[in-house]
C-alpha positions as CSV (number, residue, x, y, z in Angstrom):
1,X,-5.0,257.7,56.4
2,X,-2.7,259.3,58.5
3,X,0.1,261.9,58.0
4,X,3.6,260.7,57.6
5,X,6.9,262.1,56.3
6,X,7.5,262.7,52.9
7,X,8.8,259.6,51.0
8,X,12.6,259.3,49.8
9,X,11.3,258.0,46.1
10,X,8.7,260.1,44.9
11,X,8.3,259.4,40.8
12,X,6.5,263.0,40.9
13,X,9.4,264.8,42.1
14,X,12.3,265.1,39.8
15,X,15.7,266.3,41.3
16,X,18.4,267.6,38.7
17,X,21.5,268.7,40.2
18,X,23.0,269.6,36.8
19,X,20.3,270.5,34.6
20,X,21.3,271.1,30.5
21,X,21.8,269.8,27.5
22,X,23.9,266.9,26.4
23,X,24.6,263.3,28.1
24,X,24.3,263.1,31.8
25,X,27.5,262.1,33.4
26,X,27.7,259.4,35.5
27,X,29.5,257.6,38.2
28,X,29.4,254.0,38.4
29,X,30.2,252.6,41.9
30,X,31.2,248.7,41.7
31,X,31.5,248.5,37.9
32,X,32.6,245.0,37.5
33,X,29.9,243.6,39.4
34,X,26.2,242.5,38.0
35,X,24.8,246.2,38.4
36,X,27.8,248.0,37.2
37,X,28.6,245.6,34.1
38,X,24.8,245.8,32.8
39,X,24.7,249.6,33.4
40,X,28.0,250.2,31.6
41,X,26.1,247.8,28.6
42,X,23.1,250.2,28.9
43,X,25.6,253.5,28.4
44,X,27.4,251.7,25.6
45,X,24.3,251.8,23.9
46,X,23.5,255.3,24.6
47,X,26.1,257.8,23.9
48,X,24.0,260.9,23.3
49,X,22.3,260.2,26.9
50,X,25.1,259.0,29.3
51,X,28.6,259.7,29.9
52,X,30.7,257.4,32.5
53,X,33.4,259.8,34.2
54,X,34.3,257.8,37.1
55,X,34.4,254.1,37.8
56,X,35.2,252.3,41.4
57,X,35.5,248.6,42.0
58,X,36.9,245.9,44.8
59,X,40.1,245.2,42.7
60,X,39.3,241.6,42.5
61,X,38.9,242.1,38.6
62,X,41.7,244.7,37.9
63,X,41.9,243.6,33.9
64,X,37.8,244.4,33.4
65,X,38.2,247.6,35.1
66,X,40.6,248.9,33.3
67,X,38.7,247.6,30.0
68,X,35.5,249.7,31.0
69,X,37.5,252.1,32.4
70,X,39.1,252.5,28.4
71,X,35.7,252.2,26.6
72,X,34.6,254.7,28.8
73,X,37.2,257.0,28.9
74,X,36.6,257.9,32.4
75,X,38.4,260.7,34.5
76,X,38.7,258.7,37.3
77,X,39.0,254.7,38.2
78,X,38.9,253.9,42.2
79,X,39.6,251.0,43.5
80,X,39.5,249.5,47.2
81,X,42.5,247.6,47.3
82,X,45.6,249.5,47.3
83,X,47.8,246.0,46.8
84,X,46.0,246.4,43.4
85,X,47.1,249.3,42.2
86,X,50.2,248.5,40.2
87,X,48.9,245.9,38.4
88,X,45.9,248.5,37.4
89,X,48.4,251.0,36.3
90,X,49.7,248.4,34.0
91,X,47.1,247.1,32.7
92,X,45.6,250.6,31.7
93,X,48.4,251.4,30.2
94,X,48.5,248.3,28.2
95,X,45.2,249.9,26.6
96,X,45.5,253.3,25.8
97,X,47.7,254.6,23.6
98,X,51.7,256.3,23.6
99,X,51.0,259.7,24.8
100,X,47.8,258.9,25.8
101,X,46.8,260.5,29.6
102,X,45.9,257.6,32.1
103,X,42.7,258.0,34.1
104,X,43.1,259.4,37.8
105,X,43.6,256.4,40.5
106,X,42.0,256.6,43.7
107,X,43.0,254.0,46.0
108,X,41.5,252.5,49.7
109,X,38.9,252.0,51.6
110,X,37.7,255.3,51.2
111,X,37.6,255.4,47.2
112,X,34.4,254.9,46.6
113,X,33.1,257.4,48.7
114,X,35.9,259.9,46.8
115,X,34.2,258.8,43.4
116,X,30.7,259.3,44.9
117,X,31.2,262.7,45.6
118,X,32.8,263.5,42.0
119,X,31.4,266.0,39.9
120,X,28.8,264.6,38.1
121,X,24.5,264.0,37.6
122,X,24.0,260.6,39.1
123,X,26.0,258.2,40.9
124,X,24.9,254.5,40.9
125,X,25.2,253.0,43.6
126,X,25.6,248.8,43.0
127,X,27.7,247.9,45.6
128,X,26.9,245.2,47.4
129,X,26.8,245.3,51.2
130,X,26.4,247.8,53.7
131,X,29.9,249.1,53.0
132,X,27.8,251.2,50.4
133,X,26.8,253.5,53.3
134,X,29.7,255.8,52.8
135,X,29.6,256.1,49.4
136,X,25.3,257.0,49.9
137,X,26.0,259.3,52.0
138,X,28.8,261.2,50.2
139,X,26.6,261.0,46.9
140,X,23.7,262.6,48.6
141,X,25.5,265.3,50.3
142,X,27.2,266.4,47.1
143,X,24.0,267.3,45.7
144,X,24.0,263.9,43.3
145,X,20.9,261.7,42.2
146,X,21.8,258.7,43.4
147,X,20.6,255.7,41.4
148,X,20.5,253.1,44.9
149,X,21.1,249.6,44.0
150,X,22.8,249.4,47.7
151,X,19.5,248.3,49.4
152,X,22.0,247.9,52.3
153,X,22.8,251.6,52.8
154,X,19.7,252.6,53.0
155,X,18.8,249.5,55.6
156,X,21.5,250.2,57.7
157,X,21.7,254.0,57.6
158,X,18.0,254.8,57.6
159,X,17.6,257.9,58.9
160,X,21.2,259.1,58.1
161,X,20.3,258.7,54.4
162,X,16.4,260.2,55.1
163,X,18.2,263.4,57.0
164,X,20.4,264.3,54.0
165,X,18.2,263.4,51.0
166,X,16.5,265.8,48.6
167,X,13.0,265.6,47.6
168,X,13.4,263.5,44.5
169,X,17.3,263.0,44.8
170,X,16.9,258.9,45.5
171,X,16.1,257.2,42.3
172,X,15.4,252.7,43.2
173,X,16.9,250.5,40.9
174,X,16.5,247.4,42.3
175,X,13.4,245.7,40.0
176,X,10.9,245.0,42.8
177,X,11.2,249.4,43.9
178,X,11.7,250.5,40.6
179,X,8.3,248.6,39.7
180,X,6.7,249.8,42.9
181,X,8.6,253.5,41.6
182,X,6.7,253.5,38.1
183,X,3.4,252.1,40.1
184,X,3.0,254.7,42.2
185,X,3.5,257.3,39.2
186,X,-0.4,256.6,38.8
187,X,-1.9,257.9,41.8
188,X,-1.2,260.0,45.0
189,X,-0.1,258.7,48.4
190,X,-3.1,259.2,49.6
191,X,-4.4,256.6,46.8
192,X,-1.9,253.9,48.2
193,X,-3.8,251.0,50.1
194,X,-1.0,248.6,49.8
195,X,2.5,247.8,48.7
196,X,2.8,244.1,47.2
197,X,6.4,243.1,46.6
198,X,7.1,239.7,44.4
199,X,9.5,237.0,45.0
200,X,10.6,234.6,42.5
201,X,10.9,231.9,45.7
202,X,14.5,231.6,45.0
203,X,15.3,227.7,44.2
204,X,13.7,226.4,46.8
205,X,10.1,227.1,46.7
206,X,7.8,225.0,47.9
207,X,10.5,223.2,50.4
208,X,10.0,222.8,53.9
209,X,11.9,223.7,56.3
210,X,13.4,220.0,56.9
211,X,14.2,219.6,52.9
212,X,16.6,222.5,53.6
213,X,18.6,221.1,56.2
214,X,20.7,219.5,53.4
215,X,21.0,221.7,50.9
216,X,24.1,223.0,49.5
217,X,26.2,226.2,48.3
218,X,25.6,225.0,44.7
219,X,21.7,224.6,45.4
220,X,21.6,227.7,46.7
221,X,23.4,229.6,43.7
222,X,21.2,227.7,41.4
223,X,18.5,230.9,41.1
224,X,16.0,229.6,38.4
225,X,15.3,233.6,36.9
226,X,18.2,235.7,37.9
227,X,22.1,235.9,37.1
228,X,23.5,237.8,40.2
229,X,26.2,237.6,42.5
230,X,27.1,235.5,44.8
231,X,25.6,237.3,48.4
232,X,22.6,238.5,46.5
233,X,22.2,235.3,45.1
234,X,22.1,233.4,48.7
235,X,20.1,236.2,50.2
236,X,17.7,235.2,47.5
237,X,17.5,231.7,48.3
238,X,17.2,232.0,52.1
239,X,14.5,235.6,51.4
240,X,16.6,237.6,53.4
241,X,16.8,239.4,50.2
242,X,13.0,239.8,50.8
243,X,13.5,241.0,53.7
244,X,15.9,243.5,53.4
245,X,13.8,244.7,50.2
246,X,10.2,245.1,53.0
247,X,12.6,247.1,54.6
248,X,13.7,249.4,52.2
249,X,9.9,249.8,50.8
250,X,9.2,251.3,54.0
251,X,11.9,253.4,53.9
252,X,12.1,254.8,50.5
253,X,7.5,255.5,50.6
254,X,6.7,255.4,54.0
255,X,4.3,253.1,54.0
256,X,3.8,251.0,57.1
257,X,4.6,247.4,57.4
258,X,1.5,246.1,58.2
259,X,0.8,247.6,54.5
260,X,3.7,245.9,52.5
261,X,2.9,242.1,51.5
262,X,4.9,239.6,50.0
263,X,4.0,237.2,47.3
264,X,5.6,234.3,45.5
265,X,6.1,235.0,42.1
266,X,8.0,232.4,39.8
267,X,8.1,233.4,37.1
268,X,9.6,236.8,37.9
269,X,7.5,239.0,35.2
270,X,5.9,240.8,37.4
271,X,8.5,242.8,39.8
272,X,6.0,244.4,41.8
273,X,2.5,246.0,42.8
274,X,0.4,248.6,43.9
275,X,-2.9,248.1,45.1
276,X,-5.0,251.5,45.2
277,X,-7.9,252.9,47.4
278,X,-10.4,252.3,44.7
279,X,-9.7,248.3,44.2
280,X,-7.2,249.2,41.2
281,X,-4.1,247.3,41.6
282,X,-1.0,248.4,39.0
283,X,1.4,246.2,38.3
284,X,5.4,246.6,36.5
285,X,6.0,243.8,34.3
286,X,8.9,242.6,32.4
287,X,11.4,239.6,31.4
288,X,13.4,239.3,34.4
289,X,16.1,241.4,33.5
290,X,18.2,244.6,35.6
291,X,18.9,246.8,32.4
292,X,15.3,248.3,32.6
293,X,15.5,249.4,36.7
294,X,18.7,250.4,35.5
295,X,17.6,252.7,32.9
296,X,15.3,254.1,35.5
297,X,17.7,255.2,38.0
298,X,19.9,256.6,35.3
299,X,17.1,258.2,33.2
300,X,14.3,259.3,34.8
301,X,12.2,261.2,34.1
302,X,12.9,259.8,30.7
303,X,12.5,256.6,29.9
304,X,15.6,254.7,28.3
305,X,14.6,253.1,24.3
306,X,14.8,249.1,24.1
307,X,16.6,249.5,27.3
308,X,15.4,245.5,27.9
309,X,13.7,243.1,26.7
310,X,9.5,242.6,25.9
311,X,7.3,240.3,26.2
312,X,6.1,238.7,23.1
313,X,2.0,239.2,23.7
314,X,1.5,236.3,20.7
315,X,2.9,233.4,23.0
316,X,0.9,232.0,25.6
317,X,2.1,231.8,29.0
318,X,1.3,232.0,32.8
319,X,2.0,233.7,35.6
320,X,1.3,232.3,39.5
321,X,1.1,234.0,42.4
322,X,1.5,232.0,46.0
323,X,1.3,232.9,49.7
324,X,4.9,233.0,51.2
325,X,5.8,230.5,53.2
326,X,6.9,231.9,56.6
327,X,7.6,228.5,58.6
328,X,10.4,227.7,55.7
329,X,11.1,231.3,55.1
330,X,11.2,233.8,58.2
331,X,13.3,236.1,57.1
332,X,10.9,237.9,55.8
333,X,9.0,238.1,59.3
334,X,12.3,238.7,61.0
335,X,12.9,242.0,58.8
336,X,9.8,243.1,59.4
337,X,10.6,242.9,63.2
338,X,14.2,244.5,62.8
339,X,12.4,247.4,60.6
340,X,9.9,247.8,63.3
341,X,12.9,248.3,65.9
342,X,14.4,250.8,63.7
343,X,18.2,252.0,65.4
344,X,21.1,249.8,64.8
345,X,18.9,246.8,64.6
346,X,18.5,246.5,60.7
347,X,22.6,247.0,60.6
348,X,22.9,244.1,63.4
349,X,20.7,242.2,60.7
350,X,22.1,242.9,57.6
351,X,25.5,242.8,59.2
352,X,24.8,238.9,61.0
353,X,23.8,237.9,57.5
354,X,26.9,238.6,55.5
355,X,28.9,236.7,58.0
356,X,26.7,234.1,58.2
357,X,26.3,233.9,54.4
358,X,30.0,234.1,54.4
359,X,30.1,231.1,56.7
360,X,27.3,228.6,55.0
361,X,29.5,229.7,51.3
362,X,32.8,228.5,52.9
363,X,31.2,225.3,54.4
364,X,31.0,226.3,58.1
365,X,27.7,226.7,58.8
366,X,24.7,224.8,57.1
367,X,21.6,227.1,55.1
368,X,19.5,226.6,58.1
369,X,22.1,227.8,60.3
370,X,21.8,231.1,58.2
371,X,18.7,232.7,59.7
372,X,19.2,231.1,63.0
373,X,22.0,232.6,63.7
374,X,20.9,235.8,62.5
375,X,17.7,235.4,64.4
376,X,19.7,234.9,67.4
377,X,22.3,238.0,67.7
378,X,19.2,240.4,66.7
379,X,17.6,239.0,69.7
380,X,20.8,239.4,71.6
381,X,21.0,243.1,70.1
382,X,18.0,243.7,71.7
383,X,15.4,247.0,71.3
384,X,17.3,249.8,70.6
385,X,16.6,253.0,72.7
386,X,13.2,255.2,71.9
387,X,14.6,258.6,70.6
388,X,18.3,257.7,69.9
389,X,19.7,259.4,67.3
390,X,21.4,257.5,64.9
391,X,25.0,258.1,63.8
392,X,27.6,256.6,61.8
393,X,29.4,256.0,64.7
394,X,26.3,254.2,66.2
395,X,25.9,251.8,63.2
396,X,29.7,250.9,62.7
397,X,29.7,249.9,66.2
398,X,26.7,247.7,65.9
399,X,27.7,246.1,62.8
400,X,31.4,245.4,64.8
401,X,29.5,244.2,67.4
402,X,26.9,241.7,65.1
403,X,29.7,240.5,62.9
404,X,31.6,239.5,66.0
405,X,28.6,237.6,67.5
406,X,27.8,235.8,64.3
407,X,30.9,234.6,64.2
408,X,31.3,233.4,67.7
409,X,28.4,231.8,67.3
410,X,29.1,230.0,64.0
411,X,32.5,228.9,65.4
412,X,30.0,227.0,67.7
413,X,27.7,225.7,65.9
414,X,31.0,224.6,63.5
415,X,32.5,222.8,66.5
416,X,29.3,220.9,67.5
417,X,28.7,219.3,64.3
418,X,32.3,218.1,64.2
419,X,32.0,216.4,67.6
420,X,28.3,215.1,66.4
């Protein structure tokens, strides 16, 4: 096996910015969301371990922030939308008491990023798109553990985010790395033969590709094991979810692609596996549930008590495994191309796909149109130049660029089907 650079999530390594007694303080980055609601749950639950001192959200959901943001008793709220901040200020101060101090409101695009480099242990990370890179990249270079939920982040700022993290500093808390995470706390890298990342199949498993043509927004939100959002949840149905998460396997252990399978899972109990030199293969199993990956990021190396549910051992049940299928399903195949080009090309992806998912939710483009388009503007991209260095600069421009095509081309494909 050959040598290779050392990998971003290492469950041998612990990083501790602020090492000491009493609960770790935390900073939760898109608290009203799926991620940020279930951790704030998990830290209910566990005074004596966490401590929430800053919160950041959209501002779509202005009353829940300032709830959490008064259970918690945080420092500081920030919120993107600056029309949002009256109504905030009102609605905090509808909660706390005469007298009482209100927390600190940061407001903008750049809000986030101002929370994520707060004082504090560990920032999670659970905002959804690649508008997380900021944020990432503020986290990191303030010293923080950063608890990643932001797959995109890392998928579009690769080597930015390689370049600044610490040994140990990147903690995964999506399920399938956080399996992989606790996995590969059972051997050394040199022990690793493959990476086998599950997939519940999303609802449409077992389709093929022409029993998609027809299907619908509400199909597609219709995941059979998961409550997410409503990206994630698309991503999951097309397995561009899959896709970005090969990706980000390869970036947070270094292990090549040709070493990172896919299988269909649908049950969702198993969330991932390693398969060892020796023939071993170790898999993380649990009801299908974030409040356990979320203990992970926020805990390790401790583990989190009754942080989510078990399995009850005395009830029989199964669990299948299938081979993916890529004819219905390449976006898993198309990832691992866009991995493989490395550059700008994962943020040209990832980028294409929210506007395209965008799109297919608002009724202008059908599910197949989805991956087509996307297929198409990465193949427009291109191969980005051997030996570029990668900036910020670099993938904002890319990302401009993709969103732009995938538009243009949706407008298209929009116009012919109305004329059809």
């Amino acid at each position: 096996m050959t040598d290779a650079p050392a990998p971003l999530a290492d469950p041998h390594l612990v990083y501790d910015p602020v090492a000491g007694d009493g609960p770790k303080d935390v900073v939760i980055l898109g608290s009203t969301g799926s991620i940020g609601t279930q951790a704030i749950d998990l830290v209910l639950r566990n005074p004596d371990r966490f401590r929430v001192t800053a919160l950041s959200a959209n501002g779509g959901r202005v009353a829940l922030l300032a709830e959490q943001a008064h259970r918690l008793r945080v420092r500081t709220v920030a919120v993107a939308r600056e029309d949002v901040v009256p109504e905030l200020r009102e609605a905090l101060s509808a909660r706390y008491g005469a007298g009482e101090p209100l927390p600190e409101i940061l407001a903008g695009p750049d809000a986030a990023t101002q929370a994520a480099a707060s004082a504090c242990h560990t920032v999670l990370n659970g905002i959804t798109g690649s508008i997380g890179l900021a944020p990432t990249l503020a986290a990191l270079e303030a010293g923080r553990t950063l608890a990643l939920a932001n797959k995109e982040s890392l998928i579009v700022g690769g080597p930015l985010v390689k370049a600044l993290a610490k040994p140990g500093q990147i903690i995964p808390v999506d399920s399938e790395h956080a399996a992989l995470f606790q996995a590969l706390a059972a051997g050394t890298r040199a022990d690793v033969r493959k990476l086998v990342v599950t997939a519940s199949g999303g609802p449409f498993r077992g389709r093929t590709r022409q029993e998609l043509a027809a299907v619908t927004v509400e199909d597609a939100l219709a995941h059979p094991t998961w409550a997410m959002g409503p990206v994630i949840t698309i991503n999951s149905a097309t397995l561009v979810n899959k896709g970005l998460e090969v990706i980000e396997a390869h970036l947070l252990y270094d292990i090549p692609f040709d070493r990172i399978e896919v299988v269909v899972h649908p049950q969702s109990y198993v969330h991932s596996m390693v398969e060892f030199t020796d023939g071993s293969t170790l898999a993380q199993a649990t009801p299908p549930d974030m409040r356990g990956p979320i203990a992970i990021g926020l805990g390790w190396p401790e583990r989190v008590p009754d942080a989510a549910p078990v399995f009850d051992w005395s009830k029989a049940s199964t669990w299948e495994f299938f081979p993916l299928d890529d004819e219905a399903f390449p976006a898993v195949n198309l990832a691992r191309h866009v991995g493989g080009l490395a550059g700008t090309a994962p943020a040209v992806f990832n980028a294409a796909n929210e506007e395209c998912v965008e799109a297919f939710r608002t009724g202008a483009l059908p599910f197949l149109g989805i991956i087509d388009t996307v297929t198409r503007v990465v193949e427009e991209h291109g191969t980005p130049a051997a030996g570029t260095s990668l900036t910020v600069p670099d993938v904002l421009e890319a990302e401009t660029w993709a969103r732009a095509r995938a538009r243009e081309l949706t407008a298209r494909t929009a116009s012919a089907e109305a004329r059809a």
